[in-house]
Phi, psi and omega in degrees: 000128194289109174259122141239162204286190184158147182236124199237120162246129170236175175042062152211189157209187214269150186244082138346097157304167188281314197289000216068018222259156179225135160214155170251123206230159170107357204239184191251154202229137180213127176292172167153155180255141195222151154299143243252359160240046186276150185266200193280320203282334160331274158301321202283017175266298151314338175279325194265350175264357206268330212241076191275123193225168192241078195290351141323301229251310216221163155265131173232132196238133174250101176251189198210166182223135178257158196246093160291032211093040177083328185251145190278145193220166193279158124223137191293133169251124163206006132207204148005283166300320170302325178300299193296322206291323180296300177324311178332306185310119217236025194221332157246192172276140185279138206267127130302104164283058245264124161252134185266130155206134161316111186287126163229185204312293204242043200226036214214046183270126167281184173232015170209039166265133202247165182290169185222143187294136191310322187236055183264116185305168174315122195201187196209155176233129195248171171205104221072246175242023198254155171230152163241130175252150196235134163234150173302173161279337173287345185291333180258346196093087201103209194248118121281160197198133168232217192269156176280143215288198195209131164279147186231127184270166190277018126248315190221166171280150177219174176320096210292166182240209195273098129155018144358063185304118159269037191185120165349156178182112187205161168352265190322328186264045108297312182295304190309327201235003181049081135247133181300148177287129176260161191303160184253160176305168146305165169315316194269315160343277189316284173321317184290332178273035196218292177351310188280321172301322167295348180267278186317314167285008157262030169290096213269155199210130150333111187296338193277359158306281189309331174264015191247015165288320200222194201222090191302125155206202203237142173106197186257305171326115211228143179214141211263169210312180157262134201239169164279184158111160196266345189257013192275153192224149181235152183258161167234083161300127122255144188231156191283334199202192223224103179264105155260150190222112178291121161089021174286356187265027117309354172274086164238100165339145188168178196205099184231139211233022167288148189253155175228025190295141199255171191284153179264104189291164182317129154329101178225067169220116175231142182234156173263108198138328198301154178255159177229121160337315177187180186296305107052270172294325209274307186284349183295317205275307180293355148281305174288018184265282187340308197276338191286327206246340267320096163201161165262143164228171183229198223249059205288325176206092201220113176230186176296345162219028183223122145243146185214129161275143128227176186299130145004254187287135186318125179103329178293143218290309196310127209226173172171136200220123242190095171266182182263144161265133145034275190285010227187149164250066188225157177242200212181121199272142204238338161231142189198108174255126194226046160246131174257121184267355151263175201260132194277010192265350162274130336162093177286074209263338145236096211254127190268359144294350175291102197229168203283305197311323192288316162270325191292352163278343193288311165306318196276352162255031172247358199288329178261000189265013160248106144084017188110306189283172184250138198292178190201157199284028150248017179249306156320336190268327182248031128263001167281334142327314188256333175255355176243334191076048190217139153285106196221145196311195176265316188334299186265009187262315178285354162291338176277338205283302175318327166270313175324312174287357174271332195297313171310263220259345193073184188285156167319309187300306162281006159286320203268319170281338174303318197296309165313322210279308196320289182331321209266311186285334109037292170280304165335296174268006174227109156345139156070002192288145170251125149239151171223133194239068187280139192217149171314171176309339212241347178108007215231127169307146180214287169233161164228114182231187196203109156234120195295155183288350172262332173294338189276324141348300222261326153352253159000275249252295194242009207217118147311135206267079179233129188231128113304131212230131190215189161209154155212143193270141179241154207282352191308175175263007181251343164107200146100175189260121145255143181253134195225158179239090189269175113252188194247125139303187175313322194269010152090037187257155184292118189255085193284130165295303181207152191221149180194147173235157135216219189298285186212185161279083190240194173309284179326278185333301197282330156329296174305310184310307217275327182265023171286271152002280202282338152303322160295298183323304193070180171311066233265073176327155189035058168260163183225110157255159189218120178216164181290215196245045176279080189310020157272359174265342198281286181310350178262330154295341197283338172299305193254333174233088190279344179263359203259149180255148254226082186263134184244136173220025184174000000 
């Protein structure tokens, strides 16, 4: 049996170049030999082991990608022939493309069913082993309207597969959402569905059954049964005819929009043909092939539009040769001998691909699995160990944990752009809340505060008017001071009042903090501060609470 090789990239999605030109990126890649007369239902059987999905749940369109005049285009496999046409490709690896979309009320189309005609008789479409079925609108009398069909197999039910259609599929309702009409079947489809059709009309069935399955109304607007179940949704369709479904009250309609696609493990796969955003990306992947693979390689030629790799060590077959294409700034592996004629069993304990960015990708869907806690950079050194055999300093084991937690959590920087919206939903979802955010002439942090509306509430009301007042200095990379405001409860437990940050402790700060404070507060008979001897708190109450009295106890 003739086997060629092919490649299923899943969880990515499709990009529009400037040129017109399409490719899919973002996605993850798994190889495999497949024969070389493999059919459609074939792959979408490979594809549902390679790609965990719901077809309740999800649309799934499979293409594949061709090379046209040099520029590259989508093209849809949806049946046989598409499959053969893909296999054909005798100049790269054949790319399999697996697309995900979420089914919602009006998303819920098959993609190789094909549409029916407003006075089309009772008839079936078959699709795998499921068949669908249709009745006119003259068979109950008048304009009838159900449910949107369902596969049903033609002795017992089963399990729906990969391209089942759950939703009306018509013209009209194509024009309305631009989903393209798929190709009608062939002569020999058509003899097998007209075979099958002759079994399905001798199903004997009550017409008065049938008609209380769906809901006489006048016009095209159709809402599907009222069904039991806890997950039921009713659609605003619109549709051309009359949908029956045998055996429907087994069936309950629903939209459920939990996923269930599994997480993508780290990128170890090259191929010959795969594309890259940029150079850039491509050695990020061929470093992690390296560590994964355990060798090292350097760099034999690398300019703005060639990259060429080889092995370490000298003599050795494995290569890799990587152009820009033309029309784009993305490359395109144009050659890949991914054999090695030197011997891998020595231990790379200092492997120079191992760079900081590269275990912190490495790291980063692992920052919560010790013990609970957020990992630290001997946790990094001893897990590059144990899973790579690589030794790597602390210096750079901690440039990885910062990048892994920007990858994770984002950057500073964008935490620090975060802060008005922070401020603003804050106030929004906690009554009575005060923030104030002051930034320099140029747009740059400077301060901050924040007292939430039940503290400042339980304050007032119940808590002696006693305030501790402090700073602490932080460790972050930009540094600065928070400033916090306690109290005591009933129960001698600590009661925060108020948080504020800056620079440092000085005059200015501690000023802004404290006439912050006394704008939440208002105005407090008998108030008592208790702060350590720092003289700028000193100088900042006698400013702002000139009747309140001042206790130093350190």
């Amino acid at each position: 049996m003739n086997r060629v090789r092919i490649v299923i990239s899943y969880n990515g999605r499709w990009e529009h170049l400037p040129d017109e030109s399409q490719r899919f990126v973002g996605s993850d890649n798994q190889g495999m030999y497949v024969s070389k007369d493999m059919t459609y239902e074939e792959l979408v059987a490979i594809v549902h082991t390679i790609v965990n999905y719901d077809v309740n749940k999800f649309n799934i369109d499979l293409s594949s990608i061709s090379i046209v005049l040099g520029s590259t285009c989508r093209t849809f496999i949806r049946n046989d022939n598409d499959v053969q046409f893909m296999l054909g490709e005798d100049r790269v690896i054949p790319q399999v493309c697996v697309s995900v979309t979420e089914r919602t009320a009006g998303n819920v189309i098959g993609n190789d069913i094909p549409p029916l005609e407003n006075n089309q008789q009772l008839g079936s479409f078959s699709g795998s082993n499921q068949v669908f079925t249709q009745r006119s609108a003259t068979e109950g009398g008048g304009n009838m309207c159900g449910v949107p069909p369902v596969a049903v197999d033609h002795e017992d039910l089963v399990e729906p597969q990969f391209g089942d259609v759950f939703g009306c599929r018509n013209e009209q309702y194509n024009e309305q959402n631009n989903y393209p009409n798929p190709e009608v079947d062939n002569e020999a489809n058509n003899e097998q569905v007209n075979d099958r059709v002759d079994d399905l009309q001798n199903v004997d069935e009550d017409p008065a059954q049938i008609e209380t399955r769906g809901k006489h109304v006048q016009g095209v607007s159709c809402t599907p049964l009222d069904m039991p179940g806890p997950s039921e949704v009713r659609y605003n369709v619109t549709v051309s005819a009359t949908w029956v479904i045998p055996g429907a009250d087994s069936y309950s309609f629903g939209i459920d929009t939990t996923s269930t696609l599994a997480t993508p493990e780290p990128r170890t796969m090259i191929y010959k043909g795969q594309f890259f955003s940029s150079k850039k990306d491509l050695k990020m992947l061929v470093g992690h092939f390296a560590m994964h693979h355990n060798f090292e390689w350097k760099v034999k030629r690398s300019n703005k539009t060639t990259l060429h790799l080889v092995c370490i060590i000298d003599d050795c077959t494995w290569k890799l040769r990587a152009v820009r294409r033309d029309e784009g700034t993305y490359f395109q592996v144009r050659s890949f001998v991914n054999e090695h004629s030197c011997p891998l069993e020595e231990i790379h304990r200092r492997h120079r691909q191992a760079i900081a960015v590269i275990i912190g990708e490495v790291v980063a869907p692992r920052l919560q699995q010790h013990d609970g806690r957020l990992m630290r950079p001997k946790d990094v050194i001893a897990d590059m160990k144990t899973m790579y055999g690589i030794q790597i300093m602390y210096s750079k084991a901690h440039d990885a944990l910062q990048y892994a937690l920007s990858l994770t959590y984002g950057t500073h920087e964008e935490a620090f752009q975060l802060l008005p919206s922070f401020a603003y939903v804050l106030e929004q979802q906690n009554p009575g809340t005060i923030t104030d955010l002051q930034c320099t002439d140029d747009d740059k942090f400077l301060y901050f505060f924040m007292s939430l509306g039940s503290s400042i509430r339980g304050f007032r009301r119940c808590i002696r008017p006693v305030i501790a007042v402090d700073g602490t200095h932080l460790k972050g990379r930009f540094g600065g001071t928070m400033f916090v405001a306690t109290a005591q409860d009933g129960n001698e437990q600590v009661y925060p009042v108020a948080f504020g940050y800056g620079d440092s402790e000085n005059n200015l700060s501690w000023k802004w903090f404290l006439e912050c404070l006394r704008g939440a507060l208002g105005n407090i008979d008998d108030l008592v501060f208790i702060s350590d001897r720092h003289p700028s708190i000193e100088a900042g109450i006698s400013k702002v609470f000139p009747y309140a009295t001042h206790t130093i106890y350190c």
